[in-house]
N, C-alpha and C positions, 0 to 999 in steps of 0.2 A: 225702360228695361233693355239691355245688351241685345243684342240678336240672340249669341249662342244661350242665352235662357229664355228669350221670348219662343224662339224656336229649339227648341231643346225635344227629341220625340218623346212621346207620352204612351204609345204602343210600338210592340215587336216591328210591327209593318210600318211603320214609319223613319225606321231603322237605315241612313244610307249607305251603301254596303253590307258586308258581312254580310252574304247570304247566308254562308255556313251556319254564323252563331246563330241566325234568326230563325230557320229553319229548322235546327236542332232542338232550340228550346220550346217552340211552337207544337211541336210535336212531344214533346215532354211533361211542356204542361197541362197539353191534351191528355193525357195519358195516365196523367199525377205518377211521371217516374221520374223526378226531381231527386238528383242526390244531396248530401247535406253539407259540399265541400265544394268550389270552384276557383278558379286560380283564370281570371281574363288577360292578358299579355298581350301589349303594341304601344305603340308610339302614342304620343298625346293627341288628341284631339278627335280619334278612329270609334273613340262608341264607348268606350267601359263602362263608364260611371251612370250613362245614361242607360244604356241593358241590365246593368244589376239593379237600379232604380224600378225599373218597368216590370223585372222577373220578383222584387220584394213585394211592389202591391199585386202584382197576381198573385202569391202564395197567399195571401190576406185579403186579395178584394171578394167582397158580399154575395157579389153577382157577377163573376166572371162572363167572357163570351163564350161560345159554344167551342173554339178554338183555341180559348185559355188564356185570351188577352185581359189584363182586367178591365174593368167599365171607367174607371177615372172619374165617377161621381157618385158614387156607395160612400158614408163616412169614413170609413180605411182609407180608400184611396183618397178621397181629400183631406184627409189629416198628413197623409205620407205629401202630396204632393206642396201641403202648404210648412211639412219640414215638420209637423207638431206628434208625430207618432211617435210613442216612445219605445214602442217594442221596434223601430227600425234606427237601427244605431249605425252612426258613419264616425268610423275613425280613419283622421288624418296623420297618416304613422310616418310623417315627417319630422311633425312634431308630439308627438307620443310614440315613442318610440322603445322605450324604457320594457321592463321587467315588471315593475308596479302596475302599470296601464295594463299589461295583460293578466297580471293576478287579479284585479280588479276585474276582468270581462270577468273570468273565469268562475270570479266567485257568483257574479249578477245572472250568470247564463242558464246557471240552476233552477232560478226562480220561474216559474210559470210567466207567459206575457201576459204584461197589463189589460190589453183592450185587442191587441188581435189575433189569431190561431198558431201564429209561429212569430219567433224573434229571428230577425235578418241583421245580421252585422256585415256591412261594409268594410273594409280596410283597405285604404284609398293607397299607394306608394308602398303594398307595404316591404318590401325589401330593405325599406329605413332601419324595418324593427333590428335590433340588439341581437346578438347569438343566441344571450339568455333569453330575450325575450319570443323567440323563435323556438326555443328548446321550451317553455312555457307554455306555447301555441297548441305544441305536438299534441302533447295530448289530450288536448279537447278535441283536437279534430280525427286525434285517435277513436275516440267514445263521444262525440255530442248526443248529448240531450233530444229525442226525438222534437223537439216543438224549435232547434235551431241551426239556422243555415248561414254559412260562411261564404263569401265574394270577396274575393282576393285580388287586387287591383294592381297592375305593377308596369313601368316604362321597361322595366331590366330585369327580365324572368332570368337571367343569369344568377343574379347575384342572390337568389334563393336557393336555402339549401335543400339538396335530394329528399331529403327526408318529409317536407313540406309538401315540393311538389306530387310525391308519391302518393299521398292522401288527398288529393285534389283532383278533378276532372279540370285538362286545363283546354282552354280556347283562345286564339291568339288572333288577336285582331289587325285584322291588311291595312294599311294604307290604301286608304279609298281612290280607287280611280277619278282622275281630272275631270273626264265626261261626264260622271257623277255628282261631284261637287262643281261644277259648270249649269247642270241641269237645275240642280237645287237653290243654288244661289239667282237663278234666274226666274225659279218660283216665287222666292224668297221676294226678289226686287220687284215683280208683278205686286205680289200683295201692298208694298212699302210703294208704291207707285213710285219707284225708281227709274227714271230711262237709263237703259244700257245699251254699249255696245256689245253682242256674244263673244266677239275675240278679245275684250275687256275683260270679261268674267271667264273665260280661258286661260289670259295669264293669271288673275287673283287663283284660280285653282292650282296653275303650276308653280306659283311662289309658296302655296301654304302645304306643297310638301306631302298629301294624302290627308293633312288632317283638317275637317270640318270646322273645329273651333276657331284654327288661326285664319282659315277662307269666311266665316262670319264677321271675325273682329275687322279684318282688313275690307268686306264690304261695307257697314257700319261703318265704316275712318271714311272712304270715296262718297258714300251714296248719300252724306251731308249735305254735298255740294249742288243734289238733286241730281246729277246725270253722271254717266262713269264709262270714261271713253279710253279707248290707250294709252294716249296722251296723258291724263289724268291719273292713272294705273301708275304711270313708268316715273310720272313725278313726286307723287305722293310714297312711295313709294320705294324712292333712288333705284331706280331700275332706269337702265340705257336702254336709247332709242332701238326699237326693233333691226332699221335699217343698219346701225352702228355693227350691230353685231353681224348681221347678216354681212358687211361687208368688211367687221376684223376676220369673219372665218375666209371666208370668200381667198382673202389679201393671204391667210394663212396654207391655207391648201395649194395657192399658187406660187407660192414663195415670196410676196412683195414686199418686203423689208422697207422701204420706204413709207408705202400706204399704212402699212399696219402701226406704225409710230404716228404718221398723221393723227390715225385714230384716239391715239392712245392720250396725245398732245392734245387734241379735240375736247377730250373726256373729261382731262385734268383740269382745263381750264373754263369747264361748265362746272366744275368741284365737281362730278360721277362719283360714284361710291364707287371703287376699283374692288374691293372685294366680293360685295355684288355685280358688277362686271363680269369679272374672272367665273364667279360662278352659274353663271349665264351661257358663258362660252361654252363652258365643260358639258351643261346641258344639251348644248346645238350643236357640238363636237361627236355626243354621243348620238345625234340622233344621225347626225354625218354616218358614223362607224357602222349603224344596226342598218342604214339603208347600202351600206354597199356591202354588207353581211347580206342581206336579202339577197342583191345581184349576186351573189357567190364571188364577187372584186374580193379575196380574201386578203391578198396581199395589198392593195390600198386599204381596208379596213385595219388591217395591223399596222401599216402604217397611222394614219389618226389614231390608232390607241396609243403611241411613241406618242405622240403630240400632245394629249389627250393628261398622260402619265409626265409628261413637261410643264404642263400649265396646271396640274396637280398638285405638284411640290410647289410650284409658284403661288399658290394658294395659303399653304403654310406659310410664305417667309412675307406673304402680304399683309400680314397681320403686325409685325413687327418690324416691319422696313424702313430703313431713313429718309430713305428719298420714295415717297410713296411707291410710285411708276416702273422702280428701279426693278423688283422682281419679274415684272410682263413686259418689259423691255429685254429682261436676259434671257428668257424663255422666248421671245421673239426671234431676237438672235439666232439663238440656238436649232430653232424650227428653218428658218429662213437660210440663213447664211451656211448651217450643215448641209440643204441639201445639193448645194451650188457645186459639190466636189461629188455627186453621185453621176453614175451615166444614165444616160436615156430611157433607160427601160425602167430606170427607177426612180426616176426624177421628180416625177407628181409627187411622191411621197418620201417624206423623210424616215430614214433608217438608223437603227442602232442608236437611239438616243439613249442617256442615260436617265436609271428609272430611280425615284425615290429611295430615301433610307438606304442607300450605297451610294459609295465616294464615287461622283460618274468618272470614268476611265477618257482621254481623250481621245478623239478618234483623228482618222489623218488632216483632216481638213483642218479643225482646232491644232494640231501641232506643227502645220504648216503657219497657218496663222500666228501660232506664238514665235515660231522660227522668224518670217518674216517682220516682226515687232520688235523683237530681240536683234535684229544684224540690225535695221534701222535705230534700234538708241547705239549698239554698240558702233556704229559708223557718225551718228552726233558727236558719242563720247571723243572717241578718235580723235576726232577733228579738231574736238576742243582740248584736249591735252586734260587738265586738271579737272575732277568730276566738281561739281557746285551743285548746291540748291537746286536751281532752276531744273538740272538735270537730274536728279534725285527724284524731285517730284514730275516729272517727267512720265518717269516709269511708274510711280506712285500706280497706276491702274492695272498693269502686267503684273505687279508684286499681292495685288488684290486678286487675281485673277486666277494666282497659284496658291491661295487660302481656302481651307474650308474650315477652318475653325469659325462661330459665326460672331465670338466675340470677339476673337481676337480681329476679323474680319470689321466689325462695329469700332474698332477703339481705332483701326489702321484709318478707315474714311474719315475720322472725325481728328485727323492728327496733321502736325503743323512740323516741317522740318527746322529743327531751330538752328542745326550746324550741322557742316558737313567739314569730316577731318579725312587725313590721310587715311586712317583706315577703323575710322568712325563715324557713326551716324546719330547725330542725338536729334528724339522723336519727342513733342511738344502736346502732351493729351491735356484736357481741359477739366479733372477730375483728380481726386487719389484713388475714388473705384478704380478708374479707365489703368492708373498707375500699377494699381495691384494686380486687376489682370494681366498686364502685359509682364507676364516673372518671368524667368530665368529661360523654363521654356520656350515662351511665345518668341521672347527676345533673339532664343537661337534659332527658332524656325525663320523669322524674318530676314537674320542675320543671311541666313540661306538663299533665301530667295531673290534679296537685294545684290549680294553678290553673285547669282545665278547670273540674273540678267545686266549688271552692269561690268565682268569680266574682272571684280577684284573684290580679296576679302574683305568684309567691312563686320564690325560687332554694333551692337544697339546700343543705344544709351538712352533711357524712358525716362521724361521730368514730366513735373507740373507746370502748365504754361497758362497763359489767357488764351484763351481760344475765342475767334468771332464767329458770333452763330450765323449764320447765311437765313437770312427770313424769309426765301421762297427756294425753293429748289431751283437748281440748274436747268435752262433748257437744255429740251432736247437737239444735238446737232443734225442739220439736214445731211442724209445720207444720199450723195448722188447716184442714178439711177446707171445702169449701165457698165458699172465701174468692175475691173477684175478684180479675185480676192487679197492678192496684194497689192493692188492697189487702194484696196479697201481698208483692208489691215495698216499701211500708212496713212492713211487718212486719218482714221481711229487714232492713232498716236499722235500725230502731230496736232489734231484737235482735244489733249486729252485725255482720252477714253484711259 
């Protein structure tokens, strides 16, 4: 049997977290001031389904405790708990979700319960249900039935309407503290004669988010193995070595632009999961930012949030990137090489980054940067008299650099110069998708930008071409250490970039 049902609790007090809900209802059912409408609210895995379980055999159990818990061995509760009670009904309104499904309660709700003092219905998700079948709801739980009680179960109390929650007492369930799901899991692996390490079951708590169910299933995956060490954790797992990250932040906050692509080169080439990476960092970034909020550092703490709100977005475009790396390599960048143009007082940290969902603005450093990029092609071109290919694609990464469209940006990386004319440039994509995106628009923005940076008009010309697919990414170029920023900046170009 799973963990999360071998150990699934059975009473209020067994309950981890939620003091609130346990508390409230403990005294409730002490009391017998149970209302006949509940709406529990939180994330998966924080208690719902197992507190409206526990609060149905108490409204039914034989022989409650003197505290209202029920006893879990009266025929009630061992019918409820082996699923065979028929007066305790669980709908899954994922998939019943419908108008009928609720005429149907509605009609059954009437009838007196079979074998125990009240009917408890469940309805697990239910923000699934239908408009009608919500408007349906209402009014039962307008008028129920003395002998029946509603638990309303849901990941997204939002998308319930007013009118629902109105008629419901609602309770909303935390995300369970780490130290809590650390503690228990460590219970858990005594009984299961599992050897642990405790900073083991520290990260399985902080991977699974507040919620107990995904901190079970992921013990259960390690503790097969008999023992469950970091090591172990980080493998099973795809999670980066503890030290990795401790020393991409490290490399970040000091600005090491070299170190931090070692890293990054390290990670790719152990296959890392880079979006679990990324979201690891963000974790230790923040816990960066809360301890120099502690110090009152207010201004290094805003700074890390610039940084923090960089590898943010980078998160987004990780998921959909050509070149895996290529998003935390730009955020790198960006972190590192921005703050190389600040003065002293502000050096530790980076300033003025651009933050998500806005087109970022460039700041001086970046516009110096593309100035020094741009006179070194435009002093190639010079030299060489008539612009060619080789020189085209040249700039190819300057002309990427000034895109934020992100297909038109996808279709320009993956494109081949097939000719270059006097005052033409025909681009080589490997698709008629890629062809069709790149229309009349894209074609003039490009137009723009190719002639931005190479000092003469030039129009597009988008074919269908063979394209070779590259079957490993590009390494990454060692960046020398020491180097001024333009001399950086030509380095960048002449290797590429």
């Amino acid at each position: 049997m799973s963990f999360y049902r071998k150990y699934r609790p059975q009473k209020l007090s067994e309950i981890v977290g939620q003091n609130h809900v346990r508390q409230t209802f403990l005294n409730a059912l002490k009391n017998s001031a149970l209302t006949h409408a509940y709406l529990f609210a939180g994330s998966r895995g924080t208690g719902k389904t197992s507190v409206a379980r526990i609060i149905a055999r108490a409204l039914n159990c034989l022989s409650p405790a003197a505290d209202g818990e029920p006893c879990n061995s009266c025929q009630i509760c061992r019918a409820a708990l082996d699923g065979k009670l028929v007066d305790l009904i669980e709908i899954d309104a994922a998939s019943n979700r419908g108008i009928d499904e609720i005429r149907d309660l509605k009609e059954k709700i009437q009838f007196t319960p079979s074998h125990a003092k009240n009917k408890i219905y469940i309805i697990d998700e239910v923000h699934m249900l239908t408009k009608e079948a919500f408007n349906a709801l209402l009014k039962t739980l307008e008028e129920p039935p003395s002998h029946a009680y509603f638990i309303l179960a849901t990941t997204e109390a939002h998308k319930i309407p007013e009118t629902i929650i109105s008629r419901t007492q609602r309770f909303d369930f935390h995300r369970i503290a780490e130290d809590e799901i650390s503690a228990h899991l460590a219970t858990i692996s005594e009984k299961e004669r599992i050897k642990f390490d405790p900073a083991a079951l520290g990260l399985i708590a902080k991977q699974s988010a507040g919620g107990m169910r995904d901190a079970l299933g992921m013990l259960e995956q390690l503790g097969s193995s008999g023992e469950i060490s970091v090591e172990n954790v980080a493998q099973n797992l795809g999670l980066t070595r503890p030290k990795a990250v401790e020393d991409f932040v490290s490399a970040l906050l000091s600005h090491q632009l070299t170190e931090a692509f070692e890293i990054i080169n390290g990670l790719v080439g152990e296959g890392a999961n880079l979006i679990q990476f990324n979201k690891t960092i963000l974790i230790k970034l923040r816990e960066v930012m809360l301890q120099k909020v502690s110090e009152n550092k207010l201004n290094e703490a805003k700074g890390v949030l610039t940084i923090i709100e960089e590898f943010t977005r980078a998160n987004e475009e990780l998921k959909n990137a050509v070149i895996p790396q290529l998003p935390l390599e730009a955020a790198v960048v960006i972190v590192c090489v921005g703050s190389q143009n600040q003065d002293s007082s502000t050096k530790n940290i980076p300033q003025n980054l651009p933050k998500k969902a806005v087109p970022p603005k460039k700041d001086e450093l970046e516009k110096k940067l593309d100035a020094v990029a741009t006179e070194a092609s435009a002093q190639k071109i010079s030299s060489a008299g008539e612009i060619s290919i080789p020189m085209v694609e040249a700039v190819l990464p300057q002309v990427l650099g000034k895109i934020q469209n992100p297909t038109v940006k996808m279709a320009l990386k993956s494109a081949k110069i097939l000719k270059v004319a006097s005052n033409e440039i025909e681009l080589g994509v490997g698709s008629d998708f890629l062809v069709e995106k790149l229309d009349l628009s894209a074609r003039n923005l490009l137009a723009e930008k190719f002639s931005e940076i190479l000092g003469k008009q030039f129009q597009i010309k988008v074919s269908r071409a063979e394209i070779e697919i590259q079957s490993a990414a590009p390494e990454i170029p060692k960046i020398p250490k020491k180097k001024t920023v333009a001399e950086a900046a030509e380095g960048m170009f002449d290797e590429g970039w």
